[in-house]
Structure formats: C-alpha cells, structure tokens
N, C-alpha and C positions, 0 to 999 in steps of 0.2 A: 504494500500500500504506500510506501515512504516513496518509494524509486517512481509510481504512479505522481505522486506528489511533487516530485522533481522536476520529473518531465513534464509536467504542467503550467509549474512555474517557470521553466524554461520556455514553453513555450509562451505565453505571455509578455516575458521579458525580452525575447527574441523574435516577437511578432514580426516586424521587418523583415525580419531575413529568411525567415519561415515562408513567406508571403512569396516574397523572390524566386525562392524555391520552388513554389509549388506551379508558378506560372510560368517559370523556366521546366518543369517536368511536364508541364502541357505544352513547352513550344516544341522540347524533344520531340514528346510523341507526334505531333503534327509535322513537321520539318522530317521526321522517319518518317511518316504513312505519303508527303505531296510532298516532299522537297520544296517546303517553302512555310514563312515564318510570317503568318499574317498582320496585317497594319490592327487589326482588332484587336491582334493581344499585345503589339509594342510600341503604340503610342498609347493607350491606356496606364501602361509600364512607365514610359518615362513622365508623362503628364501629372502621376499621382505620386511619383518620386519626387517632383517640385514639390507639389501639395504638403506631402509628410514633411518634406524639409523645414519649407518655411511652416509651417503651424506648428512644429515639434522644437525647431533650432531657430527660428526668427528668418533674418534675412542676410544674415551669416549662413546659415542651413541651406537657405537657398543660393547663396550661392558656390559652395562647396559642391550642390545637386548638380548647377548648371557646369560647374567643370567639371564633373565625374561626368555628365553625359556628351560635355564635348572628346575628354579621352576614350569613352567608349567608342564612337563614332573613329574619330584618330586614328583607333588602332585594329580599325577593321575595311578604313574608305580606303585606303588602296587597293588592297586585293581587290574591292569591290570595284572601282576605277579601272582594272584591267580585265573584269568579268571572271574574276578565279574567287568570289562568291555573289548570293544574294544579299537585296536590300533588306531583307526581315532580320538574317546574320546581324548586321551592322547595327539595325532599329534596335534588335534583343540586346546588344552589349550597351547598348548606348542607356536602355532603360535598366539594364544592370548597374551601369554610374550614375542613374539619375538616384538609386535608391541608396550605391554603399559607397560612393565618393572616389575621390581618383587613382588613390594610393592601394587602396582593396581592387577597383575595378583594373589596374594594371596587371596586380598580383594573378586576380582571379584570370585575367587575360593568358597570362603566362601558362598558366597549369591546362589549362583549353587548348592552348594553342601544342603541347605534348602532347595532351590527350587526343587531339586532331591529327596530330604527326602518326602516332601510334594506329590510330584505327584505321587511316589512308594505307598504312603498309598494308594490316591485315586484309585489309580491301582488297587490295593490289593481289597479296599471295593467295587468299581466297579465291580468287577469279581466276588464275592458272594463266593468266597472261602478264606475268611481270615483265618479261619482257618485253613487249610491244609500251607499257605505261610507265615502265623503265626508258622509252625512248622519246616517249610523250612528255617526261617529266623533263627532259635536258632539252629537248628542243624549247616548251616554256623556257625555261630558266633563258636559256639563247635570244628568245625573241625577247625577253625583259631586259636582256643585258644589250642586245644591240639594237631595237627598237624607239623604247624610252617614252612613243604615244600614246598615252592610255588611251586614245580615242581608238586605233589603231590596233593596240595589245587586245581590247574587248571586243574590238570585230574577228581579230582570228579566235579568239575564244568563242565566241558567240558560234561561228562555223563550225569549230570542233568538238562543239558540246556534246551534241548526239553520240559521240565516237568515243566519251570518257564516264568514267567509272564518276560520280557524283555525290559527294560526302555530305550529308546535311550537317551542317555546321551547328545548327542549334544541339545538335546533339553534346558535340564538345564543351560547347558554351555552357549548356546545362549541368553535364558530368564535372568540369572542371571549376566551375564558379560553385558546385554543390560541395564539392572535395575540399577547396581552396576553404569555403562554411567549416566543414566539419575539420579539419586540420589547423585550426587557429582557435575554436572551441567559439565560435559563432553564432551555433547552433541550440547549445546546451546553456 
C-alpha cells in the first residue's frame, strides 16, 4: 500500500512530465501505424507548454518554454530542410521544449537521436538488404557534403523516398525523451 502511495505522489508531483509522456507514447504509436506525427497532437503540445509555463513560472517560465521550443525545433529543422525527416518529428520535439526547457530538451535530444541511430541499423539488418542502404546511406552523406541546397538535398530525397527503408522518428523521440524521464528520476 506505501509503494501505491508513492507512486501517486509521484505522480502528482511529476504531473508534467507524466503528461509528456503519455502524449509522446501516442505520437509513437501513431508515427509507427502512418508515419506521421499529427499537427492535433503537436501544437496542442507546445501551445499548453506556454500555458503551464507562464501560469506555473510567471513570464520567466514562459520564457525559458519559448527557448526550449525554439531548440526543439533547432535541433531537428535541418534534417527536416533536406527531407531526411517529417514536420510532426520537428513539431513533437519542439512541444517536448515547450514543456521541459532547453537544457533537458537537448539532453533528451541526445538519447533519441542513439536510440534513432540504433533502430535504423536494426532496420537496415532486418530487411536483409544492408547493403544496397549501406550504399544509400554514403551517397546521402555525399550529396550533403557536396550539394549544401537544402532546396535541392529534399528534392532528391523527396524522389528517393519510395526506394528507403522509413524510420518514424517519433518513435525515438518518445523512447529516448521517456528514458532521458526515467534516468534522471523525472518520473518518480
């Protein structure tokens, strides 16, 4: 009953990040079932991450909210700028900073973007064609190194799409901003 008791108050006290959670494990599953991260659940996300800021933190809170959701954004608008992701990706991380600020949303960034690294290999070796995505992955890397257009870099992406293996990102974003939660005791 005491450990019941705990967990209760943890949840409460950690209502925030609980919340985060739980709209980050329905972007997973959506992003896994359509490869894609609806505008419904990620500007609701960063719009009520303002809200909590300033009514809980003043207009300090809020603004702490608005640079955690400009590095969310930061650190996801490139890739998206050359088409190597979606705009719901970018939306989700960005309402991940509008809730836990710049410093966490980098962090949780970090641990996503391994967890992303990781599940694209298994991808890769799962599908029994590494090498052909083995060859897909250097010529990217070639056209970023010697292109430099992101108008450009997303049209050959945009072509090639059909022809690659397609990671939903919210998946990472979920798993690693959930882990990033639970490994700094966030949660509890």
């Amino acid at each position: 009953m005491e450990l019941l008791a705990h967990w209760g108050e943890a949840l409460l006290e950690n209502w925030s990040i609980w919340l985060v959670s739980a709209v980050l494990v329905v972007a997973a599953i959506i992003d896994g079932l359509q490869l894609k991260v609806p505008n419904r659940l990620t500007y609701p996300l960063i719009v009520s991450g303002w809200i909590y800021s300033l009514m809980f933190f003043g207009i300090d809170g809020l603004g702490w909210s608005l640079l955690g959701t400009v590095i969310g954004l930061a650190l996801l608008l490139p890739a998206y700028a050359i088409g190597g992701m979606g705009a719901g990706d970018v939306k989700l991380l960005a309402g991940v900073g509008a809730w836990i600020y710049a410093s966490h949303t980098f962090s949780a960034f970090v641990v996503s973007a391994v967890i992303g690294a990781l599940m694209a290999v298994v991808m890769v070796l799962w599908s029994g064609n590494w090498r052909r995505h083995l060859r897909q992955f250097f010529a990217i890397a070639n056209e970023i190194a010697v292109i430099r257009d992101p108008e450009q870099l997303a049209a050959i992406a945009a072509e090639r799409k059909s022809s690659m293996l397609l990671l939903p990102y919210g998946i990472p974003i979920a798993a690693g901003t959930i882990l990033y939660f639970a490994w700094n005791g966030m949660l509890i």
